[in-house]
N, C-alpha and C positions, 0 to 999 in steps of 0.2 A: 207870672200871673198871680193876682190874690185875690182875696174877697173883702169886700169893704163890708162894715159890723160896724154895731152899736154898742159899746161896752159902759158898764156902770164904774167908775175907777175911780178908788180909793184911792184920793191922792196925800193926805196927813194922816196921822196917828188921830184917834177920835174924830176922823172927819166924815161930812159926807161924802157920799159916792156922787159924784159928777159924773152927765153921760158926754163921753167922748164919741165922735166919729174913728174907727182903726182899719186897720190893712192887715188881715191877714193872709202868712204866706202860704203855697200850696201845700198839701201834703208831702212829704217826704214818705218814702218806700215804705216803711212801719206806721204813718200815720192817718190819720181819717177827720174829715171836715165834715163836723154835727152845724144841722139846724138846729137850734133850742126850740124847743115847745115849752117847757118849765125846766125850773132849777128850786131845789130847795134851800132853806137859808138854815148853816147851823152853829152853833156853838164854835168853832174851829175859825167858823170865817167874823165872827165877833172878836175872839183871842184876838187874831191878827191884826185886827182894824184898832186894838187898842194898845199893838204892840207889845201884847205877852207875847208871840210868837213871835218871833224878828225875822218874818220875810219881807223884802226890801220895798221901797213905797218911790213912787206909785205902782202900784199892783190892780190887775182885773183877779179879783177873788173868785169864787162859786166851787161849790166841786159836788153836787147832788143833780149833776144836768140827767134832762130825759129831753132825747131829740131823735130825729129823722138822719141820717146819712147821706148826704151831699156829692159827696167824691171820698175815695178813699186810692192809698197810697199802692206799689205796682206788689209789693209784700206781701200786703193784708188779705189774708184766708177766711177772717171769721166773721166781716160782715163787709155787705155789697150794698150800691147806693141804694134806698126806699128802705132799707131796715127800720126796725123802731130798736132802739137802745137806751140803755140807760150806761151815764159814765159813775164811775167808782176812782177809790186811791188807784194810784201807780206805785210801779213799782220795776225792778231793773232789769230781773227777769234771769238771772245771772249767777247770783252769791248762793251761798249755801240755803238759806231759808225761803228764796224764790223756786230752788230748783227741789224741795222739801214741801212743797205746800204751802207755806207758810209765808207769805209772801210781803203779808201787813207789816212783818218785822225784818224787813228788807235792811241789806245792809246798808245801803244807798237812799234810807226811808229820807231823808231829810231833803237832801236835793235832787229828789223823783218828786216829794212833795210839795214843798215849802220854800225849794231858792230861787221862784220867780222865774225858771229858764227851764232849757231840757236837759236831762243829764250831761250834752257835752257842753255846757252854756252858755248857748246859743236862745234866741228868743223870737217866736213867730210871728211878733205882736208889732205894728209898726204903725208912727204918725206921720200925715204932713208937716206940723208944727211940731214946738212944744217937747215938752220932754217924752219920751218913749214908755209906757209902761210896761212893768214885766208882767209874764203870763204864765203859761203852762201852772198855773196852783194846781196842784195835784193830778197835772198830767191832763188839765182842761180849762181853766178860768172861765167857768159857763154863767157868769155874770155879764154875758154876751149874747146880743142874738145869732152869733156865732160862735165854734168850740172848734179848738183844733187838740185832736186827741189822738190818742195812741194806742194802737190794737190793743193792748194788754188790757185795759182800763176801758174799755170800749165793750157791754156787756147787749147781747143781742135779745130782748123782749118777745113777748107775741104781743101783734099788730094789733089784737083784739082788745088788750086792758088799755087804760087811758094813761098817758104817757105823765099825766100833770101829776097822779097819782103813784106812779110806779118811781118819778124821780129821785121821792126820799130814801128809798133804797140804798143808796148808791153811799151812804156813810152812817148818819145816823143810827137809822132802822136796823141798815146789817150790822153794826156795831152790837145794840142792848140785842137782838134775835140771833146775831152769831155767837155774843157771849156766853147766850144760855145754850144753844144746840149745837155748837164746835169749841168753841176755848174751855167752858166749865163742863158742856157735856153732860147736862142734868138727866137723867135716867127715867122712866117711868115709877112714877110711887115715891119720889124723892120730896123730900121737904127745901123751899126755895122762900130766899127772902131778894128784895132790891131795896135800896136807899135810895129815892127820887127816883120821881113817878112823869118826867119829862117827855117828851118822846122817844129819849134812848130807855129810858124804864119802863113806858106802855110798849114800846117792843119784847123788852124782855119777861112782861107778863105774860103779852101773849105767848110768847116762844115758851115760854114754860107752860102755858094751859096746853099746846099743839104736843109738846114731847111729855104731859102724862103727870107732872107735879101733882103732888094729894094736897099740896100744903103752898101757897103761894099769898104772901106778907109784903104787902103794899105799904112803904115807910115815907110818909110826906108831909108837908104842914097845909098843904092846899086840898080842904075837903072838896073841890070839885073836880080834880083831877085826881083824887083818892077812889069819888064814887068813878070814873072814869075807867078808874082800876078794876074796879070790886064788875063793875059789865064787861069788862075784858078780860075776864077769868082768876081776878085775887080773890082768895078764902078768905083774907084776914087783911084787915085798915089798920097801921100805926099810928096816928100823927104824935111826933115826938114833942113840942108845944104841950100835950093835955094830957102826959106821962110823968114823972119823978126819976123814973129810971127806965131809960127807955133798952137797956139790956134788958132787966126783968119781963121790961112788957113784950119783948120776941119772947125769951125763955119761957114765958107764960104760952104761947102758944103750942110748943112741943120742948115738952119738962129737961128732956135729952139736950135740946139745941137742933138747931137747922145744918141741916148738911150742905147747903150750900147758899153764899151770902154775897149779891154782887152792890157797887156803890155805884153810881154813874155820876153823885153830888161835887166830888171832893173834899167835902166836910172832913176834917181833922178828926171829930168826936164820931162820926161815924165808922171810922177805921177801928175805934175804941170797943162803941158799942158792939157793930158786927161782930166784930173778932170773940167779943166778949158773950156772946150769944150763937159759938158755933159748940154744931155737936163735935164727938170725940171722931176726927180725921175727916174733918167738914171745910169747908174750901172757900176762899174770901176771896173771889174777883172782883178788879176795880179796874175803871175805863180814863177817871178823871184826875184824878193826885198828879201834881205836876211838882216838881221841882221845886223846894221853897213853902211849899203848902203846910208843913209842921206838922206832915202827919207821920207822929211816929210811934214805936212799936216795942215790948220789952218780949223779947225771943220766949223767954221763958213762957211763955202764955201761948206757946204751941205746942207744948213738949206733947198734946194726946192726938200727935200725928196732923193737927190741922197747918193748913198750906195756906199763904198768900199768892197771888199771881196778878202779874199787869197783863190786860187785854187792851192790843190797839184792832179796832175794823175788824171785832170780833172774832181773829186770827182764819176772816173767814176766806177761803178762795172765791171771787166776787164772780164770777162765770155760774157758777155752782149756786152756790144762796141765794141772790138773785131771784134767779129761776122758781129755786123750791119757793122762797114767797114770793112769789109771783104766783103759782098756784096754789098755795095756798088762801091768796087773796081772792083768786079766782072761785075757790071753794065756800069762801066766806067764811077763812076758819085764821085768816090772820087780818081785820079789817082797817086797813092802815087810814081809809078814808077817817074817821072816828079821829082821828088827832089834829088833821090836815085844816088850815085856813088859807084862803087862795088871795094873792093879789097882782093887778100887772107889774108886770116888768118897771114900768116909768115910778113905779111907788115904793119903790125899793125903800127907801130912808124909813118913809111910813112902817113897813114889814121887819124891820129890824128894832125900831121903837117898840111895834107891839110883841117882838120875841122876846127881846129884853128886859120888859117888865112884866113876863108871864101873863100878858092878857090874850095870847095864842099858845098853844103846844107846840105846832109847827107849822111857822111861814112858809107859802111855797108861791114863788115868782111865774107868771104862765107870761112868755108871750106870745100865744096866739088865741084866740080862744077854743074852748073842750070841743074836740070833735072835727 
């Protein structure tokens, strides 16, 4: 038996998404069949489509689904059909870093995420015609008005917040809110900078207004996603454009240095300045530096105890964060709506054009409509 789905599929390097009719297969024992209500569109699934990431083409992309539970497999403990859910990374479940919390840096991150299949390489995605596209991205390909997902990555909501809303969670969002409240672990009273003020950086504003920052340093060249910042709880607006040095102008804000400085840009010069604007054992996290990017570093310019660290997905446990913002959202004290631009599912190409050229913070794909 399968379920027949609409998928959006990326079939070239820079192309558009073509909607396919597909076949997906049943659940298997660990895994679970999502309705989509929304999916967010982020950065990750842009890489791909332009082939910085080399997972293999044609691919149904997505990995920010929020849906309904369909059927789930004879395994699965943690959620039952009618759930509302949101999907996040996968991950193996298995190696030392899954069985440690730490899941995001899975040793198996690559193809749990990125190789188009399920970890044994097998694929649940099937045509009548035509070439087959691969699926499982990130343990969902929810650029479908179907998901086939797997308990791990399968995070259980309350019925009650809106599911179009709660989607983004599921990478983005937890990525800059887990950076700041699990990987960096900012403190009450701490002084907080970010470099891009995107939607992985208006998360990590807020995360630092909800955990207690005295000092939070909004670094961007777009004044209306600065003021965006400065209502989301940043003390301080950089734009580095209408600076001479834009070390000084942090160091201007706390004479010491900032104790703690995240990048979500990958901007080379940003690795500079940061670093160059931390206090003495003050801590540089960064979510975007990939491979090749020239961002480098002369050691010596750590010697007063300051640390760099790579954060992927926040290094957050996705069952856990989730949750907390989710009530926080509920509280009105992490307001995720404020970033959010909604569009159908059939307009995807459109939703990717307006991510791409910054005239949204965050596309998010609905299709059904709210409610």
């Amino acid at each position: 038996m399968t379920t027949s789905a609409r998928a959006a599929v990326l079939e070239a390097q820079d192309g558009p998404f073509e909607f396919r009719d597909i076949e997906i297969e049943d659940p298997r024992p660990d895994e679970v069949l999502v309705r989509m209500v929304a999916t967010g569109i982020c950065a990750t699934d842009a890489h791909v489509r332009a082939q910085r990431m080399a997972t293999p083409l044609p691919v149904v992309l997505g990995h920010e689904g929020g849906g309904i539970v369909e059927r789930v497999g004879a395994a699965v403990t943690t959620v039952e059909p009618g759930d509302h859910v949101v999907l996040s990374y996968h991950s193996c479940g298995h190696c030392k870093p899954c069985m440690s919390s730490h899941a995001a840096y899975c040793d198996n991150v690559w193809a749990a995420n990125f190789a188009g299949a399920r970890l044994d390489g097998s694929n649940g995605l099937h045509v009548a015609r035509g070439t087959e596209p691969h699926g499982h991205f990130f343990g969902q390909s929810s650029f479908a008005t179907h998901a086939l997902t797997h308990q791990r990555n399968t995070i259980k909501v309350p019925r009650d917040l809106p599911l179009d809303v709660m989607a983004p969670l599921g990478c983005g969002l937890q990525t800059g809110a887990g950076a700041v409240l699990k990987a960096l672990a900012v403190p009450t009273g701490a002084s907080f900078a970010v470099f891009g003020v995107g939607a992985v950086g208006l998360a990590a504003v807020m995360a630092a207004h909800v955990a207690g920052a005295t000092t939070i340093v909004a670094v961007d060249v777009d004044a209306g996603r600065l003021e965006l910042a400065r209502d989301l709880g940043a003390t301080h607006l950089v734009d580095p454009g209408q600076v001479e040095d834009l070390t000084g102008a942090l160091r201007a804000v706390d004479e010491r240095g900032l104790e703690y400085v995240l990048d979500t840009s990958g901007r080379a010069e940003n690795l500079d300045a940061g670093v160059g604007a931390l206090a003495p054992m003050g801590r540089f996290g960064f979510v975007a530096f990939h491979e090749g990017a020239g961002a480098m570093l002369d050691a010596g310019r750590l010697t007063l105890g300051q640390s760099l660290q790579g954060i992927i997905q926040g290094d957050a446990v996705s069952s856990l964060l989730i949750n907390d913002l989710a009530q926080l959202y509920r509280a009105g004290r992490f307001p995720i709506d404020r970033l959010l631009s909604f569009y159908d599912f059939a307009d995807i190409n459109t939703a990717f054009e307006d991510a791409g050229s910054g005239r949204v913070t965050k596309a998010v794909l609905r299709f059904t409509s709210p409610g």
